[in-house]
N, CA, C and O atoms as a DFTB+ gen file, in Angstrom:
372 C
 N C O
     1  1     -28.934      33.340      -4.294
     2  2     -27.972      33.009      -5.316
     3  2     -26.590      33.527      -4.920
     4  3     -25.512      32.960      -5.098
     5  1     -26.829      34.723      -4.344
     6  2     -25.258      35.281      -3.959
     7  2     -24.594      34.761      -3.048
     8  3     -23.363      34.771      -3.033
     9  1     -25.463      34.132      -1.990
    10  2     -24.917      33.246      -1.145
    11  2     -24.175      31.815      -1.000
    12  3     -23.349      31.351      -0.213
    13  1     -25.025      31.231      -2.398
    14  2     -24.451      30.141      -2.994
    15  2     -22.999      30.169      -3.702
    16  3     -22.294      29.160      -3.725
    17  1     -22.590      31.434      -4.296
    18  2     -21.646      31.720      -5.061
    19  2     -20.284      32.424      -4.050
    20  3     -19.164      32.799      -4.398
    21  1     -20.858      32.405      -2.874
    22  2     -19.820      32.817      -1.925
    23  2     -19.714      31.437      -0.980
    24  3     -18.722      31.147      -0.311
    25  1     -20.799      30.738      -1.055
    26  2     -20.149      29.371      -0.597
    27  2     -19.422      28.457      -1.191
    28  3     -19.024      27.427      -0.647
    29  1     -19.221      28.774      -2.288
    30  2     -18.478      27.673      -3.758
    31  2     -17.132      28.623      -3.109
    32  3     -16.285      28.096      -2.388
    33  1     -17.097      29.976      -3.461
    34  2     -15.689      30.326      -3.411
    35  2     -14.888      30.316      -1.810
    36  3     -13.685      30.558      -1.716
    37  1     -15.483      30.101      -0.985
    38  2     -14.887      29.351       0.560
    39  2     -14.368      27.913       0.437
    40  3     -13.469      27.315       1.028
    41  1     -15.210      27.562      -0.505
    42  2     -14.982      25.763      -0.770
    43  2     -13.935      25.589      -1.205
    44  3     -13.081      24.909      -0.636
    45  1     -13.707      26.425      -2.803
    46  2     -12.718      26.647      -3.277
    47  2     -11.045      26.768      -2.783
    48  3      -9.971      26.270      -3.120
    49  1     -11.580      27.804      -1.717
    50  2     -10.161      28.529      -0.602
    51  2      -9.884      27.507       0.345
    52  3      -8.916      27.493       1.106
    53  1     -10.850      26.587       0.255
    54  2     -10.670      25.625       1.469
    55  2      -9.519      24.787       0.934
    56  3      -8.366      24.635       1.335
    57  1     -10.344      24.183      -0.327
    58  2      -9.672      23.281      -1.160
    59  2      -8.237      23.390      -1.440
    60  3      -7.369      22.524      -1.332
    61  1      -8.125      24.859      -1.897
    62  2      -6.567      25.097      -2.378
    63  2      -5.487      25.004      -1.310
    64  3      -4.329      24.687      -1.581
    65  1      -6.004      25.356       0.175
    66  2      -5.441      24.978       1.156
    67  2      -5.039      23.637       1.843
    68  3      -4.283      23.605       2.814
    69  1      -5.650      22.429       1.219
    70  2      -5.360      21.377       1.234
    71  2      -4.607      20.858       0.522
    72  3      -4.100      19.795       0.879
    73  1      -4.363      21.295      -0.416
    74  2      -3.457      20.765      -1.183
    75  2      -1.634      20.708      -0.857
    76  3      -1.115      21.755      -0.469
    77  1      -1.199      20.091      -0.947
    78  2       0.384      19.592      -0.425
    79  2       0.948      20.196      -1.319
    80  3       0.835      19.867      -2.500
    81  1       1.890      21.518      -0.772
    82  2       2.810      22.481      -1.291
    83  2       3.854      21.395      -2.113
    84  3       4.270      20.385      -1.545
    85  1       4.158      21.678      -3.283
    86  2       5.508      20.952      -3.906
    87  2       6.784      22.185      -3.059
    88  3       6.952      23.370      -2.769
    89  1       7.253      21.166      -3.004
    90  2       8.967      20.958      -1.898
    91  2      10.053      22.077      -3.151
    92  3       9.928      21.745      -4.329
    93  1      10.612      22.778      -2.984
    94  2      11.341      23.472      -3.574
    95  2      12.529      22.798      -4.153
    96  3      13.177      23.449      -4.973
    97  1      12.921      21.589      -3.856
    98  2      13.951      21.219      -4.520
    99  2      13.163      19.841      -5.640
   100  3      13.835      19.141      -6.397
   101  1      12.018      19.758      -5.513
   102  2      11.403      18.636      -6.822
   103  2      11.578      19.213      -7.561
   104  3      11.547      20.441      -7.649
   105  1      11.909      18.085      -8.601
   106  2      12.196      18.204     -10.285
   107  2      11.338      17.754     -10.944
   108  3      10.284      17.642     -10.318
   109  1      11.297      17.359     -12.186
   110  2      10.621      16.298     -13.059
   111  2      10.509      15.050     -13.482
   112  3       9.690      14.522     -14.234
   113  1      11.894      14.431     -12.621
   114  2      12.128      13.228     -12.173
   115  2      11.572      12.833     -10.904
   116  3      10.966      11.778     -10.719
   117  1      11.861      13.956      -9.799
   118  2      11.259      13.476      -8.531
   119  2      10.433      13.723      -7.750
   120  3       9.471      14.286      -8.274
   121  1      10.350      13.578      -6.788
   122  2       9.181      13.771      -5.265
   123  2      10.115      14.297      -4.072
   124  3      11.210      13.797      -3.818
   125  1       9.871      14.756      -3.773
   126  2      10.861      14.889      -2.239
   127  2       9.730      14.517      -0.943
   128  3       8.734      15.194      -0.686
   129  1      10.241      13.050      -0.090
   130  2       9.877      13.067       0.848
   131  2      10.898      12.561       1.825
   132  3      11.536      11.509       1.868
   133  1      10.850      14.024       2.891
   134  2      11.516      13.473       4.627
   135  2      11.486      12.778       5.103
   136  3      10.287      12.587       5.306
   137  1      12.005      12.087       5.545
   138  2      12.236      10.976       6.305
   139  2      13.701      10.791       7.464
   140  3      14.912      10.896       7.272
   141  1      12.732      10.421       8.892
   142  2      13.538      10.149       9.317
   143  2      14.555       8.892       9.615
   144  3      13.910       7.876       9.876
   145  1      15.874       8.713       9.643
   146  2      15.914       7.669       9.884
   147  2      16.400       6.492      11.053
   148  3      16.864       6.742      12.165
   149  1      16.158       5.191      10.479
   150  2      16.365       4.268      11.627
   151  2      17.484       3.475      11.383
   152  3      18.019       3.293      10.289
   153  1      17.910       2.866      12.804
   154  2      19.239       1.969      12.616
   155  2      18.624       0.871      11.500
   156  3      17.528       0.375      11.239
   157  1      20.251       0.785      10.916
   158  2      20.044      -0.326       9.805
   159  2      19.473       0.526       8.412
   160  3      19.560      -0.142       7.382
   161  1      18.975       1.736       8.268
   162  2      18.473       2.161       7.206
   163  2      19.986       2.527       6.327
   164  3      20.862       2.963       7.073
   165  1      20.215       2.452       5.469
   166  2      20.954       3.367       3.887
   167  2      19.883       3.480       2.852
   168  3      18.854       2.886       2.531
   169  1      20.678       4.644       2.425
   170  2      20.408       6.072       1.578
   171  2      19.359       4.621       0.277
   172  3      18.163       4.623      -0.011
   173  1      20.361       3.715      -0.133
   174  2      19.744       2.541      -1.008
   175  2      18.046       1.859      -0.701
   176  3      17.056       1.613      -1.390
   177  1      18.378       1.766       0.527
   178  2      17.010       0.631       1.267
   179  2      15.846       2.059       1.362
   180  3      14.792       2.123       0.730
   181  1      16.315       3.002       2.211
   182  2      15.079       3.934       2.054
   183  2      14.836       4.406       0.404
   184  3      13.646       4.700       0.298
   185  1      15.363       4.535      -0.572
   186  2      14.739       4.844      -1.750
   187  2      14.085       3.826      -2.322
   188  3      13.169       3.901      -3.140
   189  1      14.625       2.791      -1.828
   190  2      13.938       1.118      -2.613
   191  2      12.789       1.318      -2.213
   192  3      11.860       1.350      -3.021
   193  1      12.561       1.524      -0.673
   194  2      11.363       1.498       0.147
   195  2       9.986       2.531      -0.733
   196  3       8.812       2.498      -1.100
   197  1      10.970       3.202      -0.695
   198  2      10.158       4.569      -1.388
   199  2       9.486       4.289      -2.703
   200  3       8.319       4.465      -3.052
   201  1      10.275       3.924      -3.184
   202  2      10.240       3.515      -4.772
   203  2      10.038       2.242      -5.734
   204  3      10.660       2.167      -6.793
   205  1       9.155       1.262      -5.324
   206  2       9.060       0.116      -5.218
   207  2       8.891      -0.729      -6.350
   208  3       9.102      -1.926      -6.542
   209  1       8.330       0.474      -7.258
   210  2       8.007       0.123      -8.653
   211  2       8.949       0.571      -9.631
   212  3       8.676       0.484     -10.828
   213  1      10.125       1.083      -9.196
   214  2      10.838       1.906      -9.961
   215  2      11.792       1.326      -9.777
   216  3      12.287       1.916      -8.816
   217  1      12.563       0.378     -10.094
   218  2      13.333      -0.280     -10.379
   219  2      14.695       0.126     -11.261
   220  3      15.784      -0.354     -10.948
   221  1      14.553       1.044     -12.383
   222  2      14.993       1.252     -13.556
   223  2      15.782       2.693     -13.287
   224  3      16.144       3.447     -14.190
   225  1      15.986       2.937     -11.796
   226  2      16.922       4.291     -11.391
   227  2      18.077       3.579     -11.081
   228  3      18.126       2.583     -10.359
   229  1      19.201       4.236     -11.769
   230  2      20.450       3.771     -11.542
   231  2      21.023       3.936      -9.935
   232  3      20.401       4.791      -9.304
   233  1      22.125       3.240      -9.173
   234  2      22.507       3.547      -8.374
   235  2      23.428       4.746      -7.936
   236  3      23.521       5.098      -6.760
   237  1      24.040       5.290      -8.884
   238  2      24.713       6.286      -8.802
   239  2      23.861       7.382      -8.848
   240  3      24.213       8.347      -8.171
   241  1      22.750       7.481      -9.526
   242  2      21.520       8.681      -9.487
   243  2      21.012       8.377      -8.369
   244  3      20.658       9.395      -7.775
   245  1      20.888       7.795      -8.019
   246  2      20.310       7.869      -6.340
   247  2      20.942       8.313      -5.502
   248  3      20.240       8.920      -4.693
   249  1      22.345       8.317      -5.195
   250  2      23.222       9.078      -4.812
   251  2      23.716      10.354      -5.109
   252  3      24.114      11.206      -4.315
   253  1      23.649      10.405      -6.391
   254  2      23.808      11.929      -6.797
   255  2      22.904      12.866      -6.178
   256  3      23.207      13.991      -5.782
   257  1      21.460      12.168      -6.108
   258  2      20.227      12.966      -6.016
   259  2      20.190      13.192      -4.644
   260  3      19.853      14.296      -4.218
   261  1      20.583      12.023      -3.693
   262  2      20.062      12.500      -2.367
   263  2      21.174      13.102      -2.336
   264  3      20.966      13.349      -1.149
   265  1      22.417      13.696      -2.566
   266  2      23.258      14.621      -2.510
   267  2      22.741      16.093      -2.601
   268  3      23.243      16.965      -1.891
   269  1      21.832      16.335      -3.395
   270  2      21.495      17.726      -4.137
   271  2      20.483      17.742      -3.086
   272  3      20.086      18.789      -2.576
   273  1      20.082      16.624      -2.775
   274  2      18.551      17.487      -1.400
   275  2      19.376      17.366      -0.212
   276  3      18.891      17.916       0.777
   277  1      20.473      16.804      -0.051
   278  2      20.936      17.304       1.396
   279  2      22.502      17.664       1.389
   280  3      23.271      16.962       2.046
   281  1      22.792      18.339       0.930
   282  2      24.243      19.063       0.647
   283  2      24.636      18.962       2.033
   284  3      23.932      18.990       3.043
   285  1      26.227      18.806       1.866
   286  2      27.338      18.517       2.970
   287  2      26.992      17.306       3.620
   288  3      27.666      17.103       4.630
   289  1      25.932      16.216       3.280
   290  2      26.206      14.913       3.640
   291  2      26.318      14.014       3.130
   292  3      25.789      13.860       2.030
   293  1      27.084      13.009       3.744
   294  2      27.676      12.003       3.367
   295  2      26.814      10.734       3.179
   296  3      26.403      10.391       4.288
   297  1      26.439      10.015       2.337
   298  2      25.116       9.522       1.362
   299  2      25.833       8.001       2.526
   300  3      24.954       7.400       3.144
   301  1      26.794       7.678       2.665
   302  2      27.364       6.353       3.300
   303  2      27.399       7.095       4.657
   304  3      27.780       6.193       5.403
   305  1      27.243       8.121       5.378
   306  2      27.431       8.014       6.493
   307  2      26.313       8.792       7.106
   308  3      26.522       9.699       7.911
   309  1      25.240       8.461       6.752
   310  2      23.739       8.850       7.299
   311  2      23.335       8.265       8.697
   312  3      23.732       7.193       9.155
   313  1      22.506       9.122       9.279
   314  2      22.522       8.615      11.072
   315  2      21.090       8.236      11.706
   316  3      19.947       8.643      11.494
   317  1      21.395       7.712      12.181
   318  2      19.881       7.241      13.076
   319  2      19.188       8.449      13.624
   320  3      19.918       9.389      13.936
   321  1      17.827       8.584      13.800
   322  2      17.610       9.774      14.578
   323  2      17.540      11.236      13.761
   324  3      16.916      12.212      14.176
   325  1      18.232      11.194      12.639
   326  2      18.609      11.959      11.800
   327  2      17.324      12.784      10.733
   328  3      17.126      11.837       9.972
   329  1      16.406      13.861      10.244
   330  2      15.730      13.637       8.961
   331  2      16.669      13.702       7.964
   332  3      17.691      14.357       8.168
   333  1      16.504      13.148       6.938
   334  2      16.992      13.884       5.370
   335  2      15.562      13.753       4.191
   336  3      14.417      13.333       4.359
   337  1      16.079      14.169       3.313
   338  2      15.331      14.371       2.444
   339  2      15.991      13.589       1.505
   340  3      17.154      13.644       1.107
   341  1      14.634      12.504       1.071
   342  2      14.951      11.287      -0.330
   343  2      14.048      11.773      -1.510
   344  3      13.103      12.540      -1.699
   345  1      14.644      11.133      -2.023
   346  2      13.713      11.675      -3.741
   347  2      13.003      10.172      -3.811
   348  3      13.547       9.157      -3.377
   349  1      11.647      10.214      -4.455
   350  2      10.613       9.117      -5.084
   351  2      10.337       9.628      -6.390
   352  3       9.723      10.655      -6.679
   353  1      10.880       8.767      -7.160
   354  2      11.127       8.555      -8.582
   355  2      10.031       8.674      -8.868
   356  3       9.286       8.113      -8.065
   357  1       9.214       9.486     -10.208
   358  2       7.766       9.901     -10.805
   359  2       8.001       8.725     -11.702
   360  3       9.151       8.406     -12.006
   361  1       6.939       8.057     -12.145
   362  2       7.094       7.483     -13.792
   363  2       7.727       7.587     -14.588
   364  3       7.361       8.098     -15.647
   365  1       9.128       7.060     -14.336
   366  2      10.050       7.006     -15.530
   367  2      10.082       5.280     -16.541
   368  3       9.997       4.131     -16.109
   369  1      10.192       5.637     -17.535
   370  2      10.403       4.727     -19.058
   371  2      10.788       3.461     -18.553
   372  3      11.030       2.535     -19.327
């Protein structure tokens, strides 16, 4: 029996270790996922990409936002080759 109850709690430790750390700058609006990017990508097309069902995020919040996950860059002058960090909109109204 004791053995069983020390194999649940390894399972357990296993488990919690799988789980995908939340990103320090998510909110309650968003997701934060990295991405790198490619020629032809803007800050617009990768969140569309991202966000496919979410339609109902304004354009200026999309900009605001990838502002706050990547401070000192320029949302129009993003680079190939480059990561940043985009927000994916949770279930909003």
């Amino acid at each position: 029996m004791e053995q069983e109850e020390v194999k649940k709690n390894e399972n357990d430790e296993q488990e919690s270790d799988t789980q995908v750390p939340q990103h320090p700058k998510e909110t309650d609006r968003y997701y934060v996922k990295p991405y790198t990017v490619i020629p032809g990508d803007t800050v617009l097309s990768i969140v569309e990409e991202f966000n496919e069902e979410q339609s109902s995020v304004q354009m200026n919040q999309i900009i605001q936002d990838f502002q706050i996950l990547n401070p000192d860059v320029d949302p129009h002058q993003i680079k190939p080759n480059m990561d940043y960090l985009f927000p994916v909109y949770k279930n909003l109204p």
